[in-house]
N, C-alpha and C positions, 0 to 999 in steps of 0.2 A: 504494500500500500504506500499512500506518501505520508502517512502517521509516522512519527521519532517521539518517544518517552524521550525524555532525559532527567536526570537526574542530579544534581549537585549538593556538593559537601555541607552545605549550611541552609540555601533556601530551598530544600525541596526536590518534589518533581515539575517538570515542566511538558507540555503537550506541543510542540515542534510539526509545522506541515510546510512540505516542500512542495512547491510551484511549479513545474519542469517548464511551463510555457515562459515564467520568469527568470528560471534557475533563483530562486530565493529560498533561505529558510524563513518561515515566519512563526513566532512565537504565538500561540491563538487561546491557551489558555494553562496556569499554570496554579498550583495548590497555593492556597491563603496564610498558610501557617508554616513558620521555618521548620525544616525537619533536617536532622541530618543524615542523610542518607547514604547506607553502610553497600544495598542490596538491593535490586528491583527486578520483578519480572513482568510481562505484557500478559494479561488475563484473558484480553481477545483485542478486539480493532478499538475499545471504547475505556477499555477498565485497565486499572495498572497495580499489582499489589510491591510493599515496598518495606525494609527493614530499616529502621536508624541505630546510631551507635548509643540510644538510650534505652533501648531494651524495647521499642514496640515497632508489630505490625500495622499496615492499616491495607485500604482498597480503597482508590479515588478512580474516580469517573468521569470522561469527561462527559457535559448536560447534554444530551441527545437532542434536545428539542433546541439547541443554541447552533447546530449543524449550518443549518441555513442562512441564519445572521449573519455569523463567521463570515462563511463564504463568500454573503453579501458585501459584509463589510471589507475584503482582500481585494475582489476586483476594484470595489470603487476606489478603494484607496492605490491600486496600482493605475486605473485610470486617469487618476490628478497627480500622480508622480510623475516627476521627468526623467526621461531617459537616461539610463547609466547611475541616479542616483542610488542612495542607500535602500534596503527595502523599507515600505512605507511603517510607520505604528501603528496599531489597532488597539481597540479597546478589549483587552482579553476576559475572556471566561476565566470563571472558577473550577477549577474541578471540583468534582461531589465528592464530601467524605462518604463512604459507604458504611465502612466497618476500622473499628480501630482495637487495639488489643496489646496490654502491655506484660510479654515472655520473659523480662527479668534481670535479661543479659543482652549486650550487643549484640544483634541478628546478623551471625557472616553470610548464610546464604538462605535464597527461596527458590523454590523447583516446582512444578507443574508435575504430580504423578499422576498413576491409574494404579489402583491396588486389584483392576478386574470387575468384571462385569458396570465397566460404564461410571463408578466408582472414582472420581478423582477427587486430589487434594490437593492442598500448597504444605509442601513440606518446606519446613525451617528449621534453622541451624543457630546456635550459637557460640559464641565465642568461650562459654565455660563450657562447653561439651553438650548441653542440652538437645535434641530432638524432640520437633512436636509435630500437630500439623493440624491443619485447619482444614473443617471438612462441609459442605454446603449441607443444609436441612432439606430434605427431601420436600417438606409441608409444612403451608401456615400451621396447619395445627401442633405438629412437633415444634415446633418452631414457639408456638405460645405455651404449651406445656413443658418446655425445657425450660424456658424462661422465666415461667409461675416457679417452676422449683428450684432455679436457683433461686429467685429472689427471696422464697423460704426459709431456703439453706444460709443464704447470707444472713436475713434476720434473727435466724437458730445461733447462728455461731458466734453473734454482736454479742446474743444477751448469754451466752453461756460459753464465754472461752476456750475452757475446758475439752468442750468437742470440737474445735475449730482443725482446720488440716493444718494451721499457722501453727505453730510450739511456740511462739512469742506474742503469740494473739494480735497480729497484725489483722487491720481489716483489710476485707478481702475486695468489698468495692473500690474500696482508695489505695490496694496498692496495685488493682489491673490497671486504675486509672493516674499511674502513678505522674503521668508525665500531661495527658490526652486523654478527655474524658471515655473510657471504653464505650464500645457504641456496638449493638448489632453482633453480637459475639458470647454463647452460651460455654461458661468458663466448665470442661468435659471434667477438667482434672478436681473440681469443686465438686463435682453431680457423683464423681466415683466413690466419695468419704461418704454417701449414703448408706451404703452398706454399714461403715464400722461405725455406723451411729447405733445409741440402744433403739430395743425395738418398741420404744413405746414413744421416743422422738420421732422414727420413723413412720409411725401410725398417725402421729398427728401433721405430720409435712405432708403423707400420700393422702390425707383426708382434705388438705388445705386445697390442693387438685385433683380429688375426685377421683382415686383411684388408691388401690387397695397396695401396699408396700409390694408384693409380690408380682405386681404388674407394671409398678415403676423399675425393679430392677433387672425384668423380663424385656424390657424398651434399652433401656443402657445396654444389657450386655447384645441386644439384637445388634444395635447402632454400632456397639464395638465389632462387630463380626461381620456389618457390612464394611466399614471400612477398612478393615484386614484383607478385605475377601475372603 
């Protein structure tokens, strides 16, 4: 395509489109918020996922429905340009934050897998050795019931330390969010400490959505065994 992500050390990612009838680069829309960025891969023609050196992921997009403006806006402003000058400036897009998520450690790398049957992920890397990965929700509804039960689980582990996955009782919303408010992202490694919770905490978190302990831990390990393949 004539799409270029780019990426720099301090402001971000940037959304780069090449003109060949020009031969210009033109810059047409780039992320809001400095990031520094360690790691990026292309998601498709439209979305970009990206690691910085302060421990988080995120997914910007560039605005679909801004396609056409753009556009507009590159010819006319090549139209009023003179010949052989610089390329003209536009008024750039935002990218869309999608999803943000903070892993803990500077992210060395991200990768586009398939673990099989259609199955794919963003695996990441980081710099203390960690591997994780990030995996899309099949359905709005998983997608609201994984989220009712973290947000449970986080309220479970506020008021009672003790069972927290944290050993220093760090909260768990303010330290995903340690840098970039997390956004859109069901923290898996939180949902798995369901199990070693008692079963009488467990009874009251599977009741707070509507579902019997035995069937929230029948859903997790499904989810784990489709993304294994």
């Amino acid at each position: 395509g004539d799409r270029l992500f780019v990426a720099d050390v301090e402001q971000s990612v940037s959304l780069v489109v090449y003109k060949l009838k020009h031969n210009r680069l033109i810059t047409v829309a780039r992320d809001t918020l400095p990031r520094w960025i360690t790691t990026m891969i292309a998601l498709d023609y439209h979305t970009v996922a990206a690691g910085d050196k302060f421990g988080n992921v995120c997914v910007l997009r560039f605005p679909l429905d801004m396609k056409d403006a753009i556009d507009s806006e590159i010819n006319s402003a090549f139209v009023v340009s003179t010949a052989g000058a610089s390329a003209p400036s536009i008024d750039e897009a935002g990218l869309e934050l999608i999803s943000c998520f903070h892993v803990g450690s500077v992210v060395t790398f991200l990768r586009r897998v398939d673990f099989g049957s259609g199955n794919e992920a963003i695996m990441y890397g980081t710099l203390d050795g960690l591997v994780g990965s990030l995996s899309p929700i099949a359905s709005q509804d998983t997608a609201q019931l994984l989220n009712a039960l973290q947000t449970a689980m986080r309220d479970t582990l506020s008021v009672e330390p003790a069972a927290a996955s944290s050993y220093i009782g760090r909260d768990h919303f303010a330290f995903r969010s340690y840098y970039y408010p997390a956004r859109r992202v069901v923290d898996g490694d939180l949902l798995e400490t369901f199990s070693t919770l008692p079963v009488a905490r467990q009874e009251e978190l599977a009741n707070g959505v509507k579902l019997a302990p035995r069937d929230i831990l029948s859903r997790l390990q499904s989810m784990r065994r489709s993304l294994l393949g």
